[in-house]
C-alpha positions as CSV (number, residue, x, y, z in Angstrom):
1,X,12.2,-6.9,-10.6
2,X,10.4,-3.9,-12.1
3,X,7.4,-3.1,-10.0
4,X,4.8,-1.2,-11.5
5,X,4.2,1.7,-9.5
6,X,0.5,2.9,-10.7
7,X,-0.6,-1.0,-9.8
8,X,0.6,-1.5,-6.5
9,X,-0.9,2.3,-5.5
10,X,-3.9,0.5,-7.0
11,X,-4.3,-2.2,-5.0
12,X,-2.9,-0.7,-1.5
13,X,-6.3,1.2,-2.1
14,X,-8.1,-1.4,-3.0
15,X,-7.3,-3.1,-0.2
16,X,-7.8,-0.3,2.2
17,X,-11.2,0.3,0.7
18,X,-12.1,-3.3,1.1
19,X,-11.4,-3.1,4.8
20,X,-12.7,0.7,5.1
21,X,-10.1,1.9,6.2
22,X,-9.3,5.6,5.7
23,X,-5.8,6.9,4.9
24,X,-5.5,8.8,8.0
25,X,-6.1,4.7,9.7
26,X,-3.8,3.0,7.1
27,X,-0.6,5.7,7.3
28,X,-1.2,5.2,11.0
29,X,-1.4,1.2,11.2
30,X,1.5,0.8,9.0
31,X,3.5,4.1,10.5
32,X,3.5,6.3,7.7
33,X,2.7,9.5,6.7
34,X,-0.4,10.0,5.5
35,X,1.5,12.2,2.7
36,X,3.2,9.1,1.9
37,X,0.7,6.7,1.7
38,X,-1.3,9.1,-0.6
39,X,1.9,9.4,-3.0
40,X,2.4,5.5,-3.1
41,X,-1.4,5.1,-4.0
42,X,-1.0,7.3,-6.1
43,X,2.4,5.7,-8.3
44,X,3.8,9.2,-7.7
45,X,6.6,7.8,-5.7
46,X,8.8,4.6,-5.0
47,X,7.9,2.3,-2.5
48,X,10.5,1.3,0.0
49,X,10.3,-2.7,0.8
50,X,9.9,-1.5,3.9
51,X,7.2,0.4,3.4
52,X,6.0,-2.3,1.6
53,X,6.1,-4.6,4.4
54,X,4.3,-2.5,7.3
55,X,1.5,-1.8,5.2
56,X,1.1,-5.6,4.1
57,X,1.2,-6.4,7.7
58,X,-1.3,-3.4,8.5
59,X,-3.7,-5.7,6.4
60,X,-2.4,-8.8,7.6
61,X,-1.3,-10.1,4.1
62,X,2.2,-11.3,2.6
63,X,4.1,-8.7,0.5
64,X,3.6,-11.3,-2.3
65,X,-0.1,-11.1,-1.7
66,X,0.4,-7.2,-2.4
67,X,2.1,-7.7,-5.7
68,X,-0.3,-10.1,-7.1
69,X,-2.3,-7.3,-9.4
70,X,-4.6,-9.7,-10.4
71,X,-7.7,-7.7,-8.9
């Protein structure tokens, strides 16, 4: 499965918007970098599914949930 990149950056933010959370918070719930989180937002890197999974579980959603793009 292709995942679109620009998409899921897309909706990590929206997400952590929704729950105003900063960057700085989010990297640091879902132990990353804050580097990191701002180049997966971004769709300027690949996500690991790891990567994936801590920062669903920083919001307390399924990885499918994050993939749904249907804003």
């Amino acid at each position: 499965m292709n995942i679109d990149l620009i998409k899921l950056g897309q909706k990590i933010k929206f997400e952590r918007v929704k729950r105003k959370l900063s960057q700085e918070e989010l990297a640091e719930l879902a132990n990353l970098s804050v580097h990191g989180l701002s180049n997966i937002e971004t769709g300027k890197t690949d996500i690991r599914y790891t990567n994936l999974i801590q920062i669903a579980n920083a919001f307390n959603l399924r990885t499918c949930e994050l993939l749904d793009f249907n804003l």
